[in-house]
PAVEX-785371 format. One line per field, with one value per residue (C-alpha): residue number from 0; residue in one letter; z, y, x. Coordinates in nm, 4 decimals, decimal comma. Layout:
BEGIN
pos <- [NUM  ...] $
code <- [A  ...] $
w <- [Z  ...] $
v <- [Y  ...] $
u <- [X  ...] $
//
This chain:
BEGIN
pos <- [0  1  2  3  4  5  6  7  8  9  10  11  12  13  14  15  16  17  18  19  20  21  22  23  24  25  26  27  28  29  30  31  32  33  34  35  36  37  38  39  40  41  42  43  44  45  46  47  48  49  50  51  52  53  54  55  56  57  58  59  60  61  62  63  64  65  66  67  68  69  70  71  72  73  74  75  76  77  78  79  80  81  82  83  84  85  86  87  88  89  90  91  92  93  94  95  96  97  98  99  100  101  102  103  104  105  106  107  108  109  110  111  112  113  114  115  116  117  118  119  120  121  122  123  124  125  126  127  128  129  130  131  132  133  134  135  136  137  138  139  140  141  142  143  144  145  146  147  148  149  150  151  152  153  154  155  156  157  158  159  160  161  162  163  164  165  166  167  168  169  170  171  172  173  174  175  176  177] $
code <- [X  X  X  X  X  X  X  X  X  X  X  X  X  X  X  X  X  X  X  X  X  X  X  X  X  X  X  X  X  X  X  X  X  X  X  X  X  X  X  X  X  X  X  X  X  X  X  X  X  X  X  X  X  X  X  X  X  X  X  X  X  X  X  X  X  X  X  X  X  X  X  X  X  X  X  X  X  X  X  X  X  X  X  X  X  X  X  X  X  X  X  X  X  X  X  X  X  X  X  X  X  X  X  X  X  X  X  X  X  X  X  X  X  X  X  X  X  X  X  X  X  X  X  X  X  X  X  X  X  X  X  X  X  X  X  X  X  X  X  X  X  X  X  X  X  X  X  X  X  X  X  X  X  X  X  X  X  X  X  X  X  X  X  X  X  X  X  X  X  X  X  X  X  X  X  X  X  X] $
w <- [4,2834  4,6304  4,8816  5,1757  4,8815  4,8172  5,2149  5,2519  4,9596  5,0690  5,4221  5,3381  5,0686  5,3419  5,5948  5,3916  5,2105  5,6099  5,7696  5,5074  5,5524  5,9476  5,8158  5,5798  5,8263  6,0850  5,8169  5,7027  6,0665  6,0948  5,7892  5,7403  5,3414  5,1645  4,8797  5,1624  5,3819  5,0589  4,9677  5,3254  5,3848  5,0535  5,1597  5,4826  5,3004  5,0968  5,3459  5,5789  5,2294  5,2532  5,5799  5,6066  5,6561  5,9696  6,0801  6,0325  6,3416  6,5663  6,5021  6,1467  6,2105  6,4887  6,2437  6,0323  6,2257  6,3454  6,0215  5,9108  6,1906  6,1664  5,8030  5,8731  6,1044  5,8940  5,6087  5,8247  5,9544  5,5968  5,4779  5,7785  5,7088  5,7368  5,5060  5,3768  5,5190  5,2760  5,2894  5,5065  5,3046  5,4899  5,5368  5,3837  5,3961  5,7429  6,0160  6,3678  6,4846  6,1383  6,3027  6,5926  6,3068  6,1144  6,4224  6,5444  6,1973  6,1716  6,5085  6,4483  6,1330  6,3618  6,5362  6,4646  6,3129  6,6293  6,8468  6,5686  6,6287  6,9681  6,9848  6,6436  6,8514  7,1951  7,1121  6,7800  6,7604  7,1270  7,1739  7,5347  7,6274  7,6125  7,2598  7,1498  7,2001  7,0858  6,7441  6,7090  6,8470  7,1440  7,5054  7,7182  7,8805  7,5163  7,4469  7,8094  7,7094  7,3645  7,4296  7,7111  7,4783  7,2043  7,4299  7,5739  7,2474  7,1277  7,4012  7,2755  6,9381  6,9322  7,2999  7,1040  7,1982  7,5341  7,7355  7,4084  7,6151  7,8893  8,0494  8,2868  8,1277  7,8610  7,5814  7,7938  8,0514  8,2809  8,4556  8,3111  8,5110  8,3097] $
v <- [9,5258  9,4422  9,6856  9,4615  9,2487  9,6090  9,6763  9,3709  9,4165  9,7964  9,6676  9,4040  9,6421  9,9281  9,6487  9,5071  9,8950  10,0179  9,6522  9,5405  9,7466  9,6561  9,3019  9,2304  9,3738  9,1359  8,8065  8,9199  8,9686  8,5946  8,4251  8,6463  8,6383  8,9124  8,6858  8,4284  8,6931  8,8378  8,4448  8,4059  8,7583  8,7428  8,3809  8,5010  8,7702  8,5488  8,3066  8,6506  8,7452  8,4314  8,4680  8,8040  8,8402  8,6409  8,8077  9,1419  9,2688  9,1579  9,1665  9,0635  9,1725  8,8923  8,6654  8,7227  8,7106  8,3874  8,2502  8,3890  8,2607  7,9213  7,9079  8,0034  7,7212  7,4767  7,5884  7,5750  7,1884  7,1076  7,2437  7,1798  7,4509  7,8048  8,1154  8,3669  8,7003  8,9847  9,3170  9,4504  9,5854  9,9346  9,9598  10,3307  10,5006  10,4374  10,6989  10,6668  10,3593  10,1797  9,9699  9,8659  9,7857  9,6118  9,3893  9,3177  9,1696  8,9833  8,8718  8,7324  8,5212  8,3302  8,2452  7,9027  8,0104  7,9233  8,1562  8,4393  8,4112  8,3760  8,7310  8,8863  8,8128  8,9127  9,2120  9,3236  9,2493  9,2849  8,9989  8,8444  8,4867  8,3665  8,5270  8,4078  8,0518  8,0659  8,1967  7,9503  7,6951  7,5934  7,6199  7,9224  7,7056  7,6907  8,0124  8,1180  7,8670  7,9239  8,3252  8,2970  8,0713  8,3470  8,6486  8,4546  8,3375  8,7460  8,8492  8,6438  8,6965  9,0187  9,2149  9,5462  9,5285  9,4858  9,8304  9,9047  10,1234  10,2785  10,1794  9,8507  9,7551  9,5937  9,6240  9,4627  9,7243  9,4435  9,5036  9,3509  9,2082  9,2911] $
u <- [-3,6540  -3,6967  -3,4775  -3,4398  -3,2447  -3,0635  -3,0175  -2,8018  -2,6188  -2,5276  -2,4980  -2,2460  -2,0382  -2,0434  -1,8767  -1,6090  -1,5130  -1,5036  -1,3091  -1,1480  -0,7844  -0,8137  -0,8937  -0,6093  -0,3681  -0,4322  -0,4529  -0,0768  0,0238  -0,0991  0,0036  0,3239  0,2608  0,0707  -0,0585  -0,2172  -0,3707  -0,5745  -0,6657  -0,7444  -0,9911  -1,1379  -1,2248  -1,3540  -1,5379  -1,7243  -1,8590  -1,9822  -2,1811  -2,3355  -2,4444  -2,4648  -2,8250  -2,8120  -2,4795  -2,4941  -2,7153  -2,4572  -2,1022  -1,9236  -1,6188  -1,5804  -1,7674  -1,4661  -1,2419  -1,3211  -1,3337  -1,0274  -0,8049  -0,9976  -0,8992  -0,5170  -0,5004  -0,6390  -0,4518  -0,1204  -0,2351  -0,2552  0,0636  0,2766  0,5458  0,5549  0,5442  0,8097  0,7724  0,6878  0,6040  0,2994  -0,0156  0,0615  0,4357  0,5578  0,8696  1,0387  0,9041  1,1313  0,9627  0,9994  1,3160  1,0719  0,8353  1,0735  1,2378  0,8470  0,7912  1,1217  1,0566  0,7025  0,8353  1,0277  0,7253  0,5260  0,1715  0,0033  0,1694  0,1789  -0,1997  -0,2258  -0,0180  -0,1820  -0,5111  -0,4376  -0,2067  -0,3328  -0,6965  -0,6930  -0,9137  -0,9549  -0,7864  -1,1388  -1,2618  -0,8969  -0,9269  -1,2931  -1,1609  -0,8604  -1,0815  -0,8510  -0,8588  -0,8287  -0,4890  -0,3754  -0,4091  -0,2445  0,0393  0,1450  0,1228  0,3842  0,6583  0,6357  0,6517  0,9209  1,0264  1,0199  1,2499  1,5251  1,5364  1,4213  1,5516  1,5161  1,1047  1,1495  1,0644  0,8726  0,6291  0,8994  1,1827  1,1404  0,8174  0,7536  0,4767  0,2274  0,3053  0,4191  0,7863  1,0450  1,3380  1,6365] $
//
């Protein structure tokens, strides 16, 4: 047996057992359905595998990412409706910010899938405006626009978050005027 055949394969199982938790998480924060975001990473996982030789010396995780937001859109453009809510892959027993949890969650379901990315992305992956709209495959103004209606949007269904961080500010660390 060849081992650079063997490298890739270990190199590829050693990425997805190390990413794949981290992975998941942010697919259900997108597609707000359990059941999807597996369909939607293992997806993603198998078209990094096929191009994992090419892929892996710089960084998969992005490669999946990208794919995997890419796929939620189209997959949201074909359906044209949104997803129930379900249970997060790593929700335990409540801790003392499990209601914050819980109202973040019920407040992102009311979001449209687009701006549940744009905030899953920004806030969650912590990508920049720029990497954002490169993975959705939008523009930078898109990105800059559909984040401010669901922070917006966020702050009126769910006022709770607001001053998540400290009083006056909000999660962002920007000053809220309340």
């Amino acid at each position: 047996m060849g081992s650079t055949a063997d490298d890739g394969r270990d190199g590829y199982l050693a990425f997805v057992e190390s990413n794949q938790h981290r992975l998941l998480r942010a697919a259900f924060l997108i597609c707000g359905n359990r059941h999807q975001a597996e369909d939607l990473l293992q997806d993603a996982l198998m078209k990094l595998a096929l191009r994992w030789t090419s892929v892996r010396d710089g960084d998969p995780a992005a490669y999946v990412r990208a794919i995997l937001y890419r796929d939620a859109v189209s997959w949201w453009r074909r359906r044209r409706r949104e997803w129930l809510s379900a249970t997060p892959p790593d929700r335990a027993a409540p801790d003392r910010d499990g209601a914050l949890r819980l109202t973040l969650h019920d407040a992102l379901g009311t979001l449209p899938p687009r701006q549940r990315a744009v905030l899953v992305l920004r806030y969650y992956e912590d990508l920049t405006e720029v990497a954002t709209a490169e993975a959705l495959g939008v523009t930078v103004g898109t990105v800059k626009s559909q984040c401010h209606l669901a922070l917006r949007r966020l702050r009126e269904v769910a006022p709770d978050l607001t001053g998540m961080d400290r009083p006056g500010r909000g999660a962002n660390g920007v000053e809220v005027n309340q």
